[in-house]
C-alpha positions as CSV (number, residue, x, y, z in Angstrom):
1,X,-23.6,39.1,-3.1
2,X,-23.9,42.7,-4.8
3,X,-27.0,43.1,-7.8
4,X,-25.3,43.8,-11.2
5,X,-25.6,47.8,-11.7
6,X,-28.4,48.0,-13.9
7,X,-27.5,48.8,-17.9
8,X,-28.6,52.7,-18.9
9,X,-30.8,52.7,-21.7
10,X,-29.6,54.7,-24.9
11,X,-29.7,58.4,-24.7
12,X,-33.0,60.2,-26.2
13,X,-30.6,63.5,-26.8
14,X,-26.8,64.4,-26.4
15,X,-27.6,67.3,-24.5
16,X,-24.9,67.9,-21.5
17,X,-26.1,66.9,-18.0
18,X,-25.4,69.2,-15.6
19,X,-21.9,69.5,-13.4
20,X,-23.8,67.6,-10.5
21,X,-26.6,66.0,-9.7
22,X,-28.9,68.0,-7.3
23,X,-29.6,66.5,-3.7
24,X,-31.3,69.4,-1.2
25,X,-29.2,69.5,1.6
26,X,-26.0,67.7,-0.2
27,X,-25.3,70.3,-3.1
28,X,-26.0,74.3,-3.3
29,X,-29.3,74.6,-5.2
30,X,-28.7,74.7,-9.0
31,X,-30.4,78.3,-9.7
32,X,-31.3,80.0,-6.3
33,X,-27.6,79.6,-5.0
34,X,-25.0,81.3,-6.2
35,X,-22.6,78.2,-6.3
36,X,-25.6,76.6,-8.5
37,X,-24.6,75.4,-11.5
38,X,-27.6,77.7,-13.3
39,X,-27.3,80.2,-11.1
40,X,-28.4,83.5,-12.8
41,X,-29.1,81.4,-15.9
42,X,-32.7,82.3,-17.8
43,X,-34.7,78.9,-17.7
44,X,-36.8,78.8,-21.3
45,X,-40.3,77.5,-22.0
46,X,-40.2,74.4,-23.8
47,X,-42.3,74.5,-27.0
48,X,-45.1,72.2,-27.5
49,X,-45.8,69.2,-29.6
50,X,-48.6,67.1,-29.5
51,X,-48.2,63.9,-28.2
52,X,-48.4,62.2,-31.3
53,X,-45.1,64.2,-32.0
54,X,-43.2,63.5,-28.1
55,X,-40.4,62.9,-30.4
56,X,-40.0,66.1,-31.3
57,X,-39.8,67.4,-27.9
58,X,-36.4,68.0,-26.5
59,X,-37.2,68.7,-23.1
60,X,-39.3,65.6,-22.2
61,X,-36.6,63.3,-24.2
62,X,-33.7,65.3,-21.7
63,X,-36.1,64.8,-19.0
64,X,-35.8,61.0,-19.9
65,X,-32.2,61.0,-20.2
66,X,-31.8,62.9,-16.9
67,X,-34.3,60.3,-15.8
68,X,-32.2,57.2,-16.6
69,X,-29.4,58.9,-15.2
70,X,-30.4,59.2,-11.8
71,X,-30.9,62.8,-12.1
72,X,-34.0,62.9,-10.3
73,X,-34.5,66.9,-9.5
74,X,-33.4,67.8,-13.0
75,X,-35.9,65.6,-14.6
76,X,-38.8,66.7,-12.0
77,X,-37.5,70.6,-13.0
78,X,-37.4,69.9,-16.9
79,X,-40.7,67.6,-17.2
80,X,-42.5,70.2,-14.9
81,X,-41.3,73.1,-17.4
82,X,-43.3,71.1,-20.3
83,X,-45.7,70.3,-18.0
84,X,-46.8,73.8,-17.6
85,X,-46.6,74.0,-21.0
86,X,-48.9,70.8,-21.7
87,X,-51.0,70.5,-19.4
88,X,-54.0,73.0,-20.2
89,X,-53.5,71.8,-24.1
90,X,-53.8,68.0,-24.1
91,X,-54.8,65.1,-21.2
92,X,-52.7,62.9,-21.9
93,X,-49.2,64.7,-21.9
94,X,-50.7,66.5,-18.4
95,X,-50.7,62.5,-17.2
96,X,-47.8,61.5,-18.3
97,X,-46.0,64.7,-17.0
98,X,-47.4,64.4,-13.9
99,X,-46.7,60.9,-13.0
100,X,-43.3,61.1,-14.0
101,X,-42.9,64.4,-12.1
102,X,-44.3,62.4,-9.1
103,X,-41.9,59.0,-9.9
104,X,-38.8,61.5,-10.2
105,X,-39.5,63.3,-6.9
106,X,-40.5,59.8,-4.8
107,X,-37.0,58.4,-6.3
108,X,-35.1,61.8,-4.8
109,X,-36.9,61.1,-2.1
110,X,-36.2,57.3,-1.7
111,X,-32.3,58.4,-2.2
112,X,-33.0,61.3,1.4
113,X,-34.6,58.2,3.4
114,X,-38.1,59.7,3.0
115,X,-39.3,56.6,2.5
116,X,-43.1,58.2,3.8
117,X,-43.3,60.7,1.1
118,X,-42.0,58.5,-1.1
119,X,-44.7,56.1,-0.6
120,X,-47.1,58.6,-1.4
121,X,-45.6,59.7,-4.2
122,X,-45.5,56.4,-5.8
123,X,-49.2,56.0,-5.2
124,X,-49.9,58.7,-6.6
125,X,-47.9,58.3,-10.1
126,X,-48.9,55.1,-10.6
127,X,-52.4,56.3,-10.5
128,X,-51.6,59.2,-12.6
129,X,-49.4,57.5,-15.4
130,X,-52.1,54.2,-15.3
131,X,-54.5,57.2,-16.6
132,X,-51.7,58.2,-18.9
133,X,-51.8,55.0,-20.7
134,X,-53.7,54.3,-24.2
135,X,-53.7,50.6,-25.7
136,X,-53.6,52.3,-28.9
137,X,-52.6,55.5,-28.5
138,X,-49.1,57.8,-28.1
139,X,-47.3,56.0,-25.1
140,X,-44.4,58.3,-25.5
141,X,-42.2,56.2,-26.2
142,X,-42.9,54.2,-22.9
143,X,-44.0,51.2,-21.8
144,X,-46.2,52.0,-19.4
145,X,-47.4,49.4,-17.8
146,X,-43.7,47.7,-17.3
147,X,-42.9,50.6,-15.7
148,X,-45.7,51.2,-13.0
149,X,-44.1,47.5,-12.6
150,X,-41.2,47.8,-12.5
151,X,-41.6,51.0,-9.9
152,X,-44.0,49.4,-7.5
153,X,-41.3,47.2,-5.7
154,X,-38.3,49.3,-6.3
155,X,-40.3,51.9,-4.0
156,X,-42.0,49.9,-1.6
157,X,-39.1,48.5,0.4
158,X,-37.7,50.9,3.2
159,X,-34.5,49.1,3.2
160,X,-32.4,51.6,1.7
161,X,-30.8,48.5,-0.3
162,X,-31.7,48.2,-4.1
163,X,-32.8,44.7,-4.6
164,X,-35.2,45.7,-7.7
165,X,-34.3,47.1,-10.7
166,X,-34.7,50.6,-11.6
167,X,-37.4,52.1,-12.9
168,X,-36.5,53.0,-16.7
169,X,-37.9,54.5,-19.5
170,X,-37.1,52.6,-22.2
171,X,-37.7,53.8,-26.4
């Protein structure tokens, strides 16, 4: 008996995903390939907001969307743009980013069968987003905690079959 597709959250933004999702070795790279979809395209910096304001910042809320969407390597290339961004200005935005660069690139690599890196990787945000979490702090609009959860046996099974629910971000 097939799982239920898991339900998408609601959209952070209704910014356009791109034409395809990008796969290394299944798609032409979206900017270093001339087939790419933003090939030749200038990339800009995200502005920052503290993270008392993450509402307010477009690209993490379309990394989110790109996120729930499966869009794993657009989500890792949009947080890590804020990341740069963040990271030498506030702790807890460089945790966040971070983990969820890490939990985007261990699910791209869950979907190539890499299950190795993708162990590590999932290690390694968990750690990283447990740090990003504040009882009474900005959670970004996350529940952390559910979603270290929620991630942990999703990632851990080398099946290739999806008996867990997604990780998802949720409002």
């Amino acid at each position: 008996m097939n799982d239920p597709a898991p339900t998408r959250p609601a959209r952070f933004t209704d910014d356009a995903f791109p034409p395809y999702r990008y796969v290394p070795g299944q798609a032409p790279h979206p900017f270093a390939h001339e087939g790419g979809w933003g090939y030749g395209s200038e990339r800009p910096v995200p502005p920052y907001h503290a993270p008392e304001h993450w509402q307010q910042s477009r690209a993490y809320l379309f990394g989110c969307d790109l996120f729930n969407a499966d869009y794993w390597w657009e989500a890792h290339e949009t947080w890590e743009e804020l990341w740069h961004v963040a990271k030498p200005r506030d702790a807890r935005w460089d945790h966040l980013l971070k983990g969820l660069i890490q939990l985007a690139a261990c699910s791209l690599n869950r979907e190539r069968a890499v299950h190795g890196g993708a162990k590590r990787l999932l290690q390694s945000a968990c750690t990283t987003l447990q740090r990003a979490h504040t009882p009474n702090g900005p959670n970004f609009g996350l529940d952390l905690p559910a979603l270290i959860t929620q991630a942990q046996p999703h990632h851990q099974s080398d099946t290739g079959h999806h008996h867990h629910q997604r990780p998802r971000q949720a409002r």
